[in-house]
Structure formats: structure tokens, C-alpha cells
N, C-alpha and C positions, 0 to 999 in steps of 0.2 A: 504494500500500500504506500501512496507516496506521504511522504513524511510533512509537506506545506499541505494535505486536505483539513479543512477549517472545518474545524471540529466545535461545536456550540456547548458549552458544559453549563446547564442550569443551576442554579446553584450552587455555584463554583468559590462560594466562601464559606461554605456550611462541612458538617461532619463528613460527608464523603464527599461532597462535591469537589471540596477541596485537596483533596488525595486524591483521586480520580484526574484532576487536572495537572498536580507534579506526577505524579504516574505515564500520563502520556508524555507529560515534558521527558520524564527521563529516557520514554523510548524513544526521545528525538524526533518528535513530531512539534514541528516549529508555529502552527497558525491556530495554539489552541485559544478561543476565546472564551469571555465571562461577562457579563454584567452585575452590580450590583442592584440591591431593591432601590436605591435613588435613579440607578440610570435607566431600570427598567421594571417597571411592575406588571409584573407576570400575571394579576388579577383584570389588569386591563386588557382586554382584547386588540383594540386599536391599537396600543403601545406595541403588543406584540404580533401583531401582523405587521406596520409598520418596520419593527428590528428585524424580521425577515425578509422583511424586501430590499431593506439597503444591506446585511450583512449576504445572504445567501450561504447560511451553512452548508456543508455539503455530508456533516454526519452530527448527530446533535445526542447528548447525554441530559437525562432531566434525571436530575439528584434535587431537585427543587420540591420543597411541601412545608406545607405546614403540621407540625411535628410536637409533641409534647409528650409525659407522663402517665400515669394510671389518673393522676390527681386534674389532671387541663384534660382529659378526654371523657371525663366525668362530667366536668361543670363545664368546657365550651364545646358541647357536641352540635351544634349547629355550627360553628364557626371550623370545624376539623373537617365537616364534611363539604360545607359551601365552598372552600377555600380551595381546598384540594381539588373538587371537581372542573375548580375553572381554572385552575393552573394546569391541570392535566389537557381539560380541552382545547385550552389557548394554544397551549405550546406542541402539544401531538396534532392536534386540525390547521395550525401552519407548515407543520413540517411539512403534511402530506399537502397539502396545497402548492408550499412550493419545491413539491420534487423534491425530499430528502430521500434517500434512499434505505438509511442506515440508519438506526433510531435504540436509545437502549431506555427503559423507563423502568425505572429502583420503586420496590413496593415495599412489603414488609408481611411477613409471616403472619400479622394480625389479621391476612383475608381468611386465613382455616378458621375450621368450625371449634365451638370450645372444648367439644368431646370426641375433637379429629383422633382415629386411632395414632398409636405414637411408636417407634418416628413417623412426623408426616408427611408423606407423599402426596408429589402436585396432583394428583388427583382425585385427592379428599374434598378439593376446592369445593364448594355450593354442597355439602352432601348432609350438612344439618346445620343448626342453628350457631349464628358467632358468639363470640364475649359479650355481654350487653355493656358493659364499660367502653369501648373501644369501636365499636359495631357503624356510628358514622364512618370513621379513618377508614373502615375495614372497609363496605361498602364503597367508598370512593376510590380507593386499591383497585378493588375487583374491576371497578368499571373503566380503570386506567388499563389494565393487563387486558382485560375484554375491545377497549376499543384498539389496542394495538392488534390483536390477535385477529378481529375482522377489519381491518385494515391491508392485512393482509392479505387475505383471503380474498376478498373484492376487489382488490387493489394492486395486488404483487410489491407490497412495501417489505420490507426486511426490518421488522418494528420487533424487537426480544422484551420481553419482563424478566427482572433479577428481583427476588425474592429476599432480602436479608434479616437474617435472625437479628436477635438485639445488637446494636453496634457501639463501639466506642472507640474513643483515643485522641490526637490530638483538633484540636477545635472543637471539641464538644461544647453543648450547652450544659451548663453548670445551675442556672437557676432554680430555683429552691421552690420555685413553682411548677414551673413546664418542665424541667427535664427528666429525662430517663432513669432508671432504678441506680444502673453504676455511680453515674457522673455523681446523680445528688447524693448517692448515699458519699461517697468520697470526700464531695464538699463539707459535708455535714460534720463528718468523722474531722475534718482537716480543722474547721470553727470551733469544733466540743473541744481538741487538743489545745487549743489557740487559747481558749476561755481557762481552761485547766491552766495555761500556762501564766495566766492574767498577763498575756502579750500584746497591749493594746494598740501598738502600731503595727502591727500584723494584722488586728483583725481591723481596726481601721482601710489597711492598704487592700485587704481583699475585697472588704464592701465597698470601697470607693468603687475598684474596677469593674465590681456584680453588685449593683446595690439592690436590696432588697428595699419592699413601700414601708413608708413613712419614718424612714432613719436616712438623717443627714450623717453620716459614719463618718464625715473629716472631720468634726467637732464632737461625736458623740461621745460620753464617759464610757467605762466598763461596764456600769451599771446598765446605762441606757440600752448598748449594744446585747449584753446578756438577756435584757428584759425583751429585747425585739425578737431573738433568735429562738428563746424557747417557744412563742410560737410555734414553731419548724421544728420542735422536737430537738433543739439541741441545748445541753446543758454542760458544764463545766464535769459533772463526772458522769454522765450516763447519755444516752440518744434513743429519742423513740420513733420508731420506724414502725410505719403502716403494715397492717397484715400480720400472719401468724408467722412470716418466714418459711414456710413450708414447700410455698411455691417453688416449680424447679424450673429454671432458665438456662440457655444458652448460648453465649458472648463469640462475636468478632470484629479481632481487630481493622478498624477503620482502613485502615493501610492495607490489610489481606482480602477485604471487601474491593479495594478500588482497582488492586491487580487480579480479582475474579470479574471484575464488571469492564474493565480492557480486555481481558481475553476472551467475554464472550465478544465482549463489541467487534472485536477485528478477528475471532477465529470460528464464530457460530451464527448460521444460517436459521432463517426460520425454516429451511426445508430442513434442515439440523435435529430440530424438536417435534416437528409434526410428520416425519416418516414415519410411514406403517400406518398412520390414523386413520381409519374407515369416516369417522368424525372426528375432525381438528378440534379438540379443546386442552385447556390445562398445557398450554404448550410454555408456560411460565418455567422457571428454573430456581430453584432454592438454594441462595448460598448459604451456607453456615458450617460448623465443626465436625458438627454431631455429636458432640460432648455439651454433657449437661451437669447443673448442680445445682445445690437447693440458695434462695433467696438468703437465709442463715448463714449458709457457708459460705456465701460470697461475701457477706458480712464481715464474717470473721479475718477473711483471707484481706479483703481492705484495711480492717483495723490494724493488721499486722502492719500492712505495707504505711500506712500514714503514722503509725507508732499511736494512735489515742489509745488511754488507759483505762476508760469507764468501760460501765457497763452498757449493752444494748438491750434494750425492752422492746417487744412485739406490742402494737396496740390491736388485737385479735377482731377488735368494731371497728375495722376501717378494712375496705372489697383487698383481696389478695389476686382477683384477675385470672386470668388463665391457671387451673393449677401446673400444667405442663404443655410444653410447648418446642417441642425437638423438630428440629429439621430432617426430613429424610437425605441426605447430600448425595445419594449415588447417582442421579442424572448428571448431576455438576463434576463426581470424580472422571465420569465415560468422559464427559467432555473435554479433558484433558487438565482438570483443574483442583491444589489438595491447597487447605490450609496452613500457615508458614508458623505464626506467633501465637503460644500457648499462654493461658489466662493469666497465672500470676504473673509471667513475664511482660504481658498487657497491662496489668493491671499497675507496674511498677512503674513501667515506661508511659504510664497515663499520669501519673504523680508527677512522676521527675520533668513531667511537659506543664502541669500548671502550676508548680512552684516558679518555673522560670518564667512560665506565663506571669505570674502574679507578680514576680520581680521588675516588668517594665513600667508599673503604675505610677 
């Protein structure tokens, strides 16, 4: 493939987007572009028909969504579904409009059902009921990997869905509201040590950087700060985290995601996934490990790596979500493709990225 094809990466400052875009760099692919939300709002249709007619990609990755937690997909389930559906539409209904050929579009494990048998294979897709927590996000997935897949079909477009289990690593979203189980537990654990330590320009310099509502954290006391964070379940010796812990999950890293989501982009055909099919459906692909563990243990295995010394509490009245939720990975092994970075090793080189992170404040 030539190395100047102008490759479109959708959000290309976010957790994979932006790995996905040094990824291509480092294959030496010189014309990858990006916009940000100021230079382009992907909810606008105009805007983005428009960017398609003066850029003219000629292969386009959408890592672009709106994204959040068990906790923001609870309380803005209107806002996870409306949001995503038109960023999906906008940006997959220009491509094909104008002639992209090559299309890769990043979902997430949350389209299986909640009692998908386990591990789950893409073919569990629609076969019972989803998470009722999550079930917008999921719903607008499905309809993302659905309109690629008849697009194809109608169309002769070469449009793939990558499927990823939970992800993390560097750029994540850390906020104490919207983000994901790893990041926030991390953070959480990083504040409890910080408050243990009565380190108040530390915790000052991480809330400046992430601030949480209604603390001015360049001037707040110890006090203040402590009084705002136990909201959030964090305390100076102990952290209460939602659910029983029991739940069991599945981690990859960001960086192993964005060299699974280049190798299908440039080595896997939609004729790739829908050979043999009598009826073309579930032509999606799951990335993930296929190694799992429980919510608790991943608890623990953080608290190691951040060094906090309290205790963690279950709060058992708050939803636990999915109880399991394992990737089936063997379409993605045939495909030519295994994962590289194992979890504690992730989970340390996720640390040692937002210490330095928190260092530029």
C-alpha cells in the first residue's frame, strides 16, 4: 500500500485514536490526518460533509464516540445513544458518499447480550437481551457495525467493525465521573495515597489538571479537597468502589488495540469475514486477550502498583453491570493477529504514563 494514502483517523486525540495514528506513523505512512472537536464537530453533518469534500480521504478510521463509565451510561442514556448514532452516521454516510473505499469502525463488546454464553463469539450478536445499564451505547454499536456491514453488501464498500474488550493506557480518560472501571479506579487509589500522604501540592496539581465540580483545587485546603473527594468514595485510608467486585473483566492494552485495528485495516477484506456465509451477518471481529479477572483483583493488583495502603470496600447497592464478559478472540488469532502487553505490565506502564502526565501541570 503506498505509504502518502490519506488516511482520516477520527478521533485521533482520544484513547485509541491516538495510538492508532502513531501506529500508522511508525509504519511510515506519511499523510495520516486528525481533526480536533474545535476544528470539526463530528455531530454536525454539514461540518462533516463539508471536511470530506475539501480533505478527500482515501481510507478513514472512526475511533471517534462518545464514551463513558457504568456510572454516565446510567444517568446520560439519551445523550450515549443520540450522540453516537450521528457521529456514526455522519462520518460512515460521507465516506461512502464520497468513494472511501476502506473504512475501519471501533465498537465495543457492550453490543452482546448480558447472558451471551462465554467466551463470546460474534455470533451471539442480537441473540437475547443487552445490559440494561449500557443498552443505549450498545444499541448504537450494533447499528454502527450493521450499517457498515450493509454497506457492503449493497455497495461493494470494504467497511470492517473491530470489536474491543475494555481498553486502557496512555490518554485515557481519568474523570471521576465518565471514565472507565481501570482509569478511575487508579485515579482514585493515586488521591486516597495523596490524602494518606497529607500531600497537598500533589493533590492540588492533579485537580488542577482533572478538576472535579465545585472545587477551585489551586487554592483549596486539605480539608476542602478531602471533603470534595469523599464524595467519589475516596478517603485518606480506605476507597469505596461500586458493586460487589465480583464482576469479571477483560483488559487491553491501548497500544495492542491500535496495532490489531492496523492490521485488520490494511490486511483484512470484508470478503475476509463473510466467506462461506449463506447469510452475511456478525461479520464484526473481537479484539481482546481472552484472559479475564474479577473486578476485586484488579483492585488489588492497582493498589499494588500505585502503593495506597487503605482498605477497599464494595458498596454491594450500586449495579455491578455485566457479571462477565470475555471475548471469544479466535477469528482475530486466524486473522493473523495475538496480543503483545500482559495486564500488570499494562497496568504499571499506565501509572508511570500519568505520573509524568500529571508532572506537566
Amino acid at each position: 500500500m503506498d505509504k502518502n494514502t490519506k488516511i482520516y483517523v477520527a478521533g485521533h486525540r482520544g484513547l485509541v485514536g491516538s495510538a492508532i495514528k502513531r501506529n500508522l506513523e511508525q509504519r511510515g505512512f506519511t499523510n495520516v490526518i486528525g481533526r480536533t472537536h474545535a476544528e470539526l464537530d463530528l455531530l454536525d453533518p454539514v461540518a462533516v460533509r463539508e471536511f470530506f469534500d475539501r480533505e478527500r480521504p482515501e481510507m478513514v478510521v472512526l475511533a471517534a464516540a462518545h464514551v463513558g463509565g457504568i456510572m454516565a451510561n446510567s444517568v446520560y442514556r439519551a445523550d450515549f445513544i443520540y450522540r453516537n448514532l450521528q457521529i456514526q452516521q455522519n462520518v460512515i454516510g460521507e465516506a461512502w458518499r464520497h468513494g472511501v473505499k476502506k473504512l475501519l469502525f471501533l465498537g465495543s463488546t457492550c453490543i452482546y447480550p448480558r447472558e451471551a454464553p462465554q467466551p463470546i463469539k460474534e455470533d451471539a450478536l442480537l441473540t437475547s437481551p443487552l445490559e440494561y445499564t449500557n443498552e443505549p451505547y450498545a444499541i448504537a454499536k450494533i447499528a454502527g457495525l450493521k450499517l457498515c456491514e450493509s454497506l457492503n453488501l449493497q455497495y461493494g464498500t470494504d467497511y470492517i467493525a473491530v470489536m474491543p474488550t475494555n481498553l486502557y493506557g496512555p490518554n485515557d480518560n481519568f474523570d471521576l465521573v465518565n471514565s472507565h472501571v481501570l482509569p478511575a479506579m487508579m485515579r482514585k487509589m493515586h488521591l486516597a495515597k495523596l490524602l494518606s500522604e497529607k500531600n497537598l501540592e500533589s493533590l492540588r496539581r492533579d485537580l488542577v489538571r482533572r478538576p472535579v465540580p465545585d472545587l477551585d483545587a489551586s487554592t483549596a485546603s486539605y480539608d476542602e479537597i478531602a471533603t470534595a473527594l469523599s464524595a467519589f468514595g475516596i478517603y485518606p485510608d480506605r476507597l469505596e468502589l461500586w458493586g460487589s467486585g465480583k464482576p469479571l473483566r477483560e483488559f487491553l492494552w491501548s497500544e495492542d488495540m491500535a496495532d490489531a485495528s492496523v492490521h485488520v485495516l490494511l490486511n483484512v477484506s470484508f470478503a475476509d469475514v463473510a466467506a462461506g456465509q449463506k447469510e452475511v451477518r456478525n461479520t464484526h471481529i473481537n479484539v481482546g486477550t481472552g484472559l479475564e479477572l474479577t473486578i476485586a483483583e484488579l483492585a488489588c493488583m492497582i493498589k499494588e502498583t500505585v502503593g495506597f495502603g487503605g482498605d477497599i470496600r464494595w458498596d454491594s447497592t450500586k449495579p455491578d453491570g455485566t457479571m462477565r464478559k470475555l471475548c471469544d478472540v479466535s477469528k482475530l488469532h486466524t486473522l493473523g493477529w495475538r496480543h503483545k502487553v500482559e495486564l500488570p505490565d499494562g497496568i504499571r506502564r499506565l501509572y508511570e504514563w500519568y505520573l509524568a502526565d500529571g508532572a506537566k501541570s
